[in-house]
N, C-alpha and C positions, 0 to 999 in steps of 0.2 A: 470672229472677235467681237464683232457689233451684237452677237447675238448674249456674248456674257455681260454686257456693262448693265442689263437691267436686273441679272441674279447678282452682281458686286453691289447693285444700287440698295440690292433689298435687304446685303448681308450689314451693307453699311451702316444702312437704318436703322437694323436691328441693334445694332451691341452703341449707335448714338443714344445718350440720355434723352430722356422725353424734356421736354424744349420748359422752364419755370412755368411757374402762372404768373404772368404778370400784375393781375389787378393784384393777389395775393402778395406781390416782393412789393408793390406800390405801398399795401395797407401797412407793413409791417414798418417800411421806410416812414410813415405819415408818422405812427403810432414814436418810433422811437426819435424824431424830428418832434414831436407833442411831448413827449417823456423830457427831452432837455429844456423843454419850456419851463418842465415845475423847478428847475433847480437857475433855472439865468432869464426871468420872465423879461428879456429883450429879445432872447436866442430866436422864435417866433416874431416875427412881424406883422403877417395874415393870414389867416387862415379860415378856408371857405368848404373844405371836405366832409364826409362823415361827422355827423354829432357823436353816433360811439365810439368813435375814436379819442374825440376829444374827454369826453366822459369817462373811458376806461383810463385815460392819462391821469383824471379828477381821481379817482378811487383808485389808484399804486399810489399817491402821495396820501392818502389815511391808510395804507396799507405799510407802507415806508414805518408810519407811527409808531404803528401798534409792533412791526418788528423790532423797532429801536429797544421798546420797555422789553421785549420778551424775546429777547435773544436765542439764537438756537441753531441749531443744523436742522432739525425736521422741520415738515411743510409749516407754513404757519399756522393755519388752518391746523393743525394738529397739537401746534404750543399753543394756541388760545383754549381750545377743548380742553388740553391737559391740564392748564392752568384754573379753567373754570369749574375744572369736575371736583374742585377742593367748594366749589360754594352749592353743589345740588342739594335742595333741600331732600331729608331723606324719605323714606316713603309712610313709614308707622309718624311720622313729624307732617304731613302734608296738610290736612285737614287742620290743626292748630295753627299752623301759619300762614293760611290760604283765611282763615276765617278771624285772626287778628287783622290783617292784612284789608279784610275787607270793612270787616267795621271801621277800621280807622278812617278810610277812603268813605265809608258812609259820613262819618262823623264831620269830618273837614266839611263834607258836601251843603251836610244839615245847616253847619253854622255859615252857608253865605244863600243855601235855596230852599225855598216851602215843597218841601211831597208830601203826597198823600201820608195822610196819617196810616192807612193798612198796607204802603207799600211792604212791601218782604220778596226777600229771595231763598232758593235754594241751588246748595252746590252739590253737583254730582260729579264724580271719575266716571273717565270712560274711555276706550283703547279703539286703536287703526279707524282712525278720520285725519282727515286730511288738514284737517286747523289745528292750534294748540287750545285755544278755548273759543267758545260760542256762548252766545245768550242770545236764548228761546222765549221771547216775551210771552207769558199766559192772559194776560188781561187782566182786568181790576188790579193794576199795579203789583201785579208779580211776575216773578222769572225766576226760570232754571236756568242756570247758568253751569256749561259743561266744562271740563278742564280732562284735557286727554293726556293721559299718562306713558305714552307711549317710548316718549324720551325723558331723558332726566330733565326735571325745570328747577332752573336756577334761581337763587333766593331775590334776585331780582323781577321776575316774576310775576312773585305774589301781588306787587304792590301795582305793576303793569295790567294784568290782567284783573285787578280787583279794581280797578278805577274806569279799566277800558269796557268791560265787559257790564259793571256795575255803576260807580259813583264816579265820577259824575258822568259815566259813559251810556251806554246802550240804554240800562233798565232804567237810569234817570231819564233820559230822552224818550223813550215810549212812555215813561209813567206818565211824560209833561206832555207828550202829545195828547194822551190819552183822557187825562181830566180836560187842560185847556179848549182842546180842539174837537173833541167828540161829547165828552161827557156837558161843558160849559156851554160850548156854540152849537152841538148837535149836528155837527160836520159829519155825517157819514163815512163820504169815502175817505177821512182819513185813519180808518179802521182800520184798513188792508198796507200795507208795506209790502208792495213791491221790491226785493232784493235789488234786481238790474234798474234800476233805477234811477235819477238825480239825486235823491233823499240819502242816497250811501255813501256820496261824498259826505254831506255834511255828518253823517250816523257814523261813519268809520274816523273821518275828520279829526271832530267833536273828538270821539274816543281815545282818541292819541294824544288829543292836543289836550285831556282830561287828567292826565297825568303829570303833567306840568304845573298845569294848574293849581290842583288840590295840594301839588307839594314842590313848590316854589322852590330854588336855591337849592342851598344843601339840607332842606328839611329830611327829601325822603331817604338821603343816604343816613342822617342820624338816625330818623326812627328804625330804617333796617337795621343799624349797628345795634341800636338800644333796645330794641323787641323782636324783631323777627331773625337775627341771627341767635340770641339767647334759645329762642322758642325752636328754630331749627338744629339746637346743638352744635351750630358751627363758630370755627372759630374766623374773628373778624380781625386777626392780625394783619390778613393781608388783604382786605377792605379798599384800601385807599387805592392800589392797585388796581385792584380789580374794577372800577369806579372809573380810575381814567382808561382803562382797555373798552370796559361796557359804553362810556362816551363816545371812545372812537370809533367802537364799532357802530354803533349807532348812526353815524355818519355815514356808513356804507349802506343804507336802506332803499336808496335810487334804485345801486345793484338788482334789484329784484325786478324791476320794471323792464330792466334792461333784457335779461333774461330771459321772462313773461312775451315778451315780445318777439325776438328772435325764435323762440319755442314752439309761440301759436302761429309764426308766420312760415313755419315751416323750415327758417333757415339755421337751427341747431336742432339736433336729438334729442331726447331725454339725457343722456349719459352726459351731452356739452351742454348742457343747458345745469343740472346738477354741476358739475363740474364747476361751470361761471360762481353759482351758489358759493360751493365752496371753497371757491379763488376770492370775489370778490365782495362775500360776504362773510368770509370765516364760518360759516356753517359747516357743522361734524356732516360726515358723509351719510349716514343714512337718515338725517333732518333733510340734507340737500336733495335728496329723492324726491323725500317725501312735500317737500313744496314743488317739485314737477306736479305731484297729485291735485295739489292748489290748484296749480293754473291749468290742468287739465278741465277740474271744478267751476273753476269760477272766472276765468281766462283772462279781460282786461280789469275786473274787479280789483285785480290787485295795486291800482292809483290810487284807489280810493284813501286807502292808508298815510300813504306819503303827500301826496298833491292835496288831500283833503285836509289834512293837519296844517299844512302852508296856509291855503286858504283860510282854515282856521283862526291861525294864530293872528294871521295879518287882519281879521275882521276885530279878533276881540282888542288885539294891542295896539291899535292904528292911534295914532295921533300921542302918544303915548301913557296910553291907560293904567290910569294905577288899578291896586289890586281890587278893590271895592268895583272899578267900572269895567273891567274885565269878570268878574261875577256877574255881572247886572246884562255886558252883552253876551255872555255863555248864554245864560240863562234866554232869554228875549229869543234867540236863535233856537232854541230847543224846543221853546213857548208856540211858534210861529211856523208857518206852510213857509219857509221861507228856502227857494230855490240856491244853487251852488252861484250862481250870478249876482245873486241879490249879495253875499258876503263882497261883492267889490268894487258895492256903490259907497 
């Protein structure tokens, strides 16, 4: 008899469930104990756990939002795409709204900063890279500036990538290093830009926070309504819509970092890592891949966007700058070797 109780032990074992994961019913417990925080901000008392946790709690209440406006059975992520594929600009339409788009962003620029008088740019298409656009400074104040056609780009866009990439962004920023600090002071090494960098907080920064700038308020929503949807043949009835969805989404841009992190630390896959993308950033499914590709690329790079535009905004709007002295410290920063520390003296 004593000889069957260790083959009963082992049959028993077998057909018993394998025993939770604990840390896992823990996280999930945190997560939805953090979740009723955003609806009774007393429900919470203290909390000392995971920052992603609390973070992913931050990003389902702008996720909440954007479901309220766009109600539906399918994923969200799926009603946002559906809803946005009414504003892609089309593809024989790209090059006229990319190039109004940009001059205007030039023109705002001109009337608050001096460039070279030969500054210029050019725009080229181009497919399977891992960014949506780049600019490739040439020297003597020019750039190519690329825009990859890989996914459909929506008419918001034009005005993003024409300011980030060009005015007041990237190719303003190298122009102003490039006359100031090399050609005027005969600083050498500030010839060479380094990518990995210091300089990319403020270079990525600067370029986010460039689009604000140049189109204060509801400026850039009118002149899209008024020129670049004419120019792209769409219709701007459901504009205003789409304005407060692109705002909230907007607000989900941490998400990325999130991501980025978990991915190069080993602790998500590609497939959960896209997935996060397209959970908590609304990104169509095969964009969320393709920013796996990103941070394959470029790995912690990707702060420089969000954290660098913070630090940004808080340098030029401190003390509460009106519009003239928010020009004047853009500018000074762009002028200047000035490191991502120096914006938070």
């Amino acid at each position: 008899m004593t000889k069957l109780i260790p083959v009963l032990l082992l049959l028993l074992t077998a057909c018993t469930p394998a025993p939770p994961d604990m840390d896992e019913l823990a996280r999930e417990y945190l997560y939805l104990e953090l979740s009723m925080g955003l609806h009774d901000p007393a429900h919470v008392d203290a909390y000392f756990g995971p920052e992603e946790l609390r973070t992913a709690a931050h990003f389902q209440a702008i996720l909440d939002k954007v479901d309220a406006l766009l109600p539906g059975e399918a994923p969200l992520s799926e009603r946002v795409e559906s809803f946005n594929n009414q504003f892609v600009i089309p593809i024989d339409k790209m090059d006229d709204v990319f190039t109004a788009a940009m001059d205007e962003c030039r023109r705002r620029t001109l009337e608050n900063m001096d460039l070279p008088e030969h500054e210029s740019f050019t725009i080229e298409y181009v497919n399977d890279k891992p960014w949506t656009g780049y600019n490739w400074y040439q020297g003597n104040a020019q750039s190519l500036i690329q825009l990859n056609t890989d996914f459909p780009m929506y008419i918001s866009k034009a005005v993003d990538l024409g300011c980030h990439e060009g005015y007041p962004g990237h190719h303003t920023f190298n122009a102003l290093l490039e006359k100031n600090l090399v050609d005027d002071k005969g600083w050498l090494e500030v010839a060479l830009y380094p990518l990995f960098s210091p300089q990319s907080v403020i270079a990525e920064g600067s370029g986010n926070y460039g689009i604000d700038l140049a189109f204060p308020g509801d400026e850039r929503m009118q002149f899209e309504k008024d020129v670049l949807f004419p120019l792209a043949g769409l219709d701007a009835g459901q504009a205003d819509l789409y304005y407060k969805v692109s705002a909230l989404v907007a607000q989900l841009d941490f998400a990325d970092n999130e991501a980025a992190r978990d991915y190069l630390n080993g602790d998500m896959t590609r497939d959960e890592a896209a997935a996060w993308v397209q959970t908590y950033e609304l990104e169509r499914e095969d964009k969320s891949m393709q920013r796996t590709r990103f941070f394959d690329a470029y790995r912690s790079y990707v702060i420089n966007y969000n954290h660098g535009k913070a630090l940004v905004a808080d340098y030029v709007e401190r003390n509460g700058a009106d519009a003239d002295e928010r020009w004047t410290r853009f500018e000074k920063m762009l002028s200047s070797p000035m490191l991502p520390a120096d914006l938070q003296k």
